[in-house]
C-alpha positions as CSV (number, residue, x, y, z in Angstrom):
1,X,-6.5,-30.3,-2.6
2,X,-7.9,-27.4,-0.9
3,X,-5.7,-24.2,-0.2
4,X,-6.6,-20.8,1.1
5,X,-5.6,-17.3,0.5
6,X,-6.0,-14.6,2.9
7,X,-5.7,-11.0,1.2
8,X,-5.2,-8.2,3.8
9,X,-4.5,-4.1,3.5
10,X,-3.4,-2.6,6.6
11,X,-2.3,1.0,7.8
12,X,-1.0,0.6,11.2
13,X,-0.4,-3.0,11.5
14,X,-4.0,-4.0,13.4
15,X,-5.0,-5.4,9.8
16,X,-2.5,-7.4,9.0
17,X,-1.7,-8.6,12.4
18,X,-5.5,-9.9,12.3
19,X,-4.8,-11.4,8.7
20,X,-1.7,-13.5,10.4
21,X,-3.6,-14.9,13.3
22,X,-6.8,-15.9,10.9
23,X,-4.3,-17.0,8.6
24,X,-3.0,-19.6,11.3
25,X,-6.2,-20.2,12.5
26,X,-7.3,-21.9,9.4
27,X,-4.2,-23.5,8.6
28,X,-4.6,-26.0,11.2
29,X,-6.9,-27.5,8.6
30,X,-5.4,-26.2,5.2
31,X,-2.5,-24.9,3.4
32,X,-3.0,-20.9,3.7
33,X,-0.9,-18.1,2.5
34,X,-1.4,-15.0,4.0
35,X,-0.7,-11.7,1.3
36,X,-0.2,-8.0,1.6
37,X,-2.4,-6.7,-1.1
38,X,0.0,-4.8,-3.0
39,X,2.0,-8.1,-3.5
40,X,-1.4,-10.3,-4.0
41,X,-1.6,-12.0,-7.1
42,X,-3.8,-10.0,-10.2
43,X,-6.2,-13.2,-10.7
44,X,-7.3,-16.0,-7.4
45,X,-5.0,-18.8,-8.2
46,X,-7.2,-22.3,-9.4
47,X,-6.4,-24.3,-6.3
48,X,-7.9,-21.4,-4.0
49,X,-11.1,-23.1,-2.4
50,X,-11.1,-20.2,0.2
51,X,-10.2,-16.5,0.1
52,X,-10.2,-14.1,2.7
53,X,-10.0,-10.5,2.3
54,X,-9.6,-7.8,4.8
55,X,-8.9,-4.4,5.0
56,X,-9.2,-1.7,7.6
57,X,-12.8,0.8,7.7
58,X,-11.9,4.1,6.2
59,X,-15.0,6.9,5.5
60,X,-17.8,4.2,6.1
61,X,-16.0,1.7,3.7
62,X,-13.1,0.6,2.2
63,X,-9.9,2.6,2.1
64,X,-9.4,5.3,-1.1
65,X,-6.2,6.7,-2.3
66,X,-7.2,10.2,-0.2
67,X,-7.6,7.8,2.9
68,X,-4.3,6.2,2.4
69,X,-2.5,9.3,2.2
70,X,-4.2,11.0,5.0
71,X,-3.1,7.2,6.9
72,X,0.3,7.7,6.0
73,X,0.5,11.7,6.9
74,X,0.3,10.0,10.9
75,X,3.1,7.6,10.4
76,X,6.2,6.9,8.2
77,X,5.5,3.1,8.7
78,X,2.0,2.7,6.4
79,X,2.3,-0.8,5.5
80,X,-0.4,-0.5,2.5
81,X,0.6,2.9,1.4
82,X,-0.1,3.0,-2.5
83,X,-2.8,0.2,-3.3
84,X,-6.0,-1.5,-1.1
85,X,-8.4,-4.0,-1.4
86,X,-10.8,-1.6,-3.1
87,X,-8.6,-1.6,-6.0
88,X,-7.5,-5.0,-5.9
89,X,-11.2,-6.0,-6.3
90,X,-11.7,-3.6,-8.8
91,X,-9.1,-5.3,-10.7
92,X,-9.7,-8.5,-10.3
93,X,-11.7,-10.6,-12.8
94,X,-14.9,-12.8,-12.0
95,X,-14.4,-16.0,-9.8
96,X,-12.9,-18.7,-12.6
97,X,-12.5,-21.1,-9.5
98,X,-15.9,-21.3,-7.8
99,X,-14.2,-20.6,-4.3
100,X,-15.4,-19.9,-1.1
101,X,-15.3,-16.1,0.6
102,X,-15.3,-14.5,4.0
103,X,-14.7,-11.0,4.7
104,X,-13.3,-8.8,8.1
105,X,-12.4,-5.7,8.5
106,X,-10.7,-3.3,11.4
107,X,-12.9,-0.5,12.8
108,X,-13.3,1.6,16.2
109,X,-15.5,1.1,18.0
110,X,-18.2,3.3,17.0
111,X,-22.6,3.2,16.3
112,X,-21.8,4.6,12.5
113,X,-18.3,3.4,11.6
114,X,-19.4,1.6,8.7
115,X,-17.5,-1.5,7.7
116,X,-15.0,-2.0,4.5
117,X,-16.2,-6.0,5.4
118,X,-19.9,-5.8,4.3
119,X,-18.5,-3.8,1.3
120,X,-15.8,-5.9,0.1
121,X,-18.0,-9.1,0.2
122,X,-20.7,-7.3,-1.7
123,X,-18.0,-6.7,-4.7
124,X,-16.8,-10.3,-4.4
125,X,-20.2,-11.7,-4.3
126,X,-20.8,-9.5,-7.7
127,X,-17.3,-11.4,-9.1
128,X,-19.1,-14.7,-8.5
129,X,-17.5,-16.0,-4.9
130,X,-19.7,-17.8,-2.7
131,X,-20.0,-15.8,0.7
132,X,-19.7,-18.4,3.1
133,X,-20.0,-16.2,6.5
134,X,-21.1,-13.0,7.6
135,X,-18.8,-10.4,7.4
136,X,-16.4,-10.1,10.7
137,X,-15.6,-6.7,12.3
138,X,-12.6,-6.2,15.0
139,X,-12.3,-3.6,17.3
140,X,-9.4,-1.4,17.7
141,X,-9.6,1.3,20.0
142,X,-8.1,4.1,18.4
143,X,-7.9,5.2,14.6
144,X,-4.3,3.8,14.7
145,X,-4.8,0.9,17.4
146,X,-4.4,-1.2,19.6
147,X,-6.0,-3.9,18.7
148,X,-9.0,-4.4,21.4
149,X,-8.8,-6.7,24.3
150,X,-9.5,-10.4,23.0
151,X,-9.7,-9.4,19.0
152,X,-6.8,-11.6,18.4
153,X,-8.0,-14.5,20.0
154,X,-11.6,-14.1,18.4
155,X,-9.9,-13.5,15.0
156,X,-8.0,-16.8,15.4
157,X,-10.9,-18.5,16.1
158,X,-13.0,-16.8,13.0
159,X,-9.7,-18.4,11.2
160,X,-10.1,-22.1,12.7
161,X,-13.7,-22.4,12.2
162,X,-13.2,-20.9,8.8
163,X,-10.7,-23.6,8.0
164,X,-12.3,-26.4,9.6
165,X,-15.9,-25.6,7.4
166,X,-14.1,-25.6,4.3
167,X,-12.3,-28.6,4.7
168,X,-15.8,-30.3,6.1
169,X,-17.4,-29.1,3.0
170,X,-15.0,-30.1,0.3
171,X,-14.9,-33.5,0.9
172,X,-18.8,-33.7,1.5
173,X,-19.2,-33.0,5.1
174,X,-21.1,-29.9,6.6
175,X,-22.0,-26.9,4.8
176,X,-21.8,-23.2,6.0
């Protein structure tokens, strides 16, 4: 049995409405729950072949407490208010599973942006997950959205081929 599990943080709702539409893209070929980080389980659940975290770019990386707060000082309707993905990897033990990992992030568009993607899959490399794609970065056009022209569709494609190479590669087929 293969299962994913797509871990997101978002501030304005670009995030997470990126997490949903990879989240159905690689369910057409395997269970997948999709999980607001500060309801995300404390330890990668043994049945996860393939987790997916994503989180929005904040001071060249992930989000920080300071970034949160000065996130939720533009809007009453932060949806990650008090936790990210920085401290849900920080908390998270090494990989007991052996799964599969892929990474995405939210950013403007911008030459020195950084990305909370490359980031993220660095610490998840260091738990032990296998990094199975280069990190994916979406475009939003402003600091609190919308989403760029086309970034949903391209993120549920990132989903499907996600799904479709991990289901290929646990029961022998292709590789990433």
């Amino acid at each position: 049995m293969v299962r994913a599990l797509v871990i997101y943080e978002s501030m304005f709702g670009n995030t997470e409405a990126l997490a949903q539409v990879i989240g159905a893209g690689i369910r057409a070929s395997m269970p997948t729950d999709v999980v607001e980080v500060g309801a995300a389980p404390d330890v990668v659940p043994s049945d996860v072949t393939l987790l997916v975290v994503g989180g929005p770019t904040h001071a060249f990386g992930m989000s920080w407490p300071s970034t949160r707060r000065d996130a939720a000082g533009m809007t009453s309707d932060v949806i990650s208010r008090h936790h990210g993905i920085r401290e849900w990897l920080g908390a998270l033990p090494g990989s007991v599973t052996g799964a599969d990992a892929a990474t995405f992030d939210t950013r403007v568009t911008s030459y020195i942006t950084g990305s909370a993607a490359r980031a993220a899959g660095r610490r998840l490399a260091r738990l032990g997950y296998r990094i199975v794609v280069a990190p994916a970065s979406f475009r939003v056009t402003d600091v609190q959205g919308p989403l760029a022209e086309g970034e949903l569709d391209r993120a549920r494609q990132w989903g499907k081929t996600l799904g479709t190479r991990a289901t290929a590669t646990s029961s022998g087929g292709l590789t990433y």
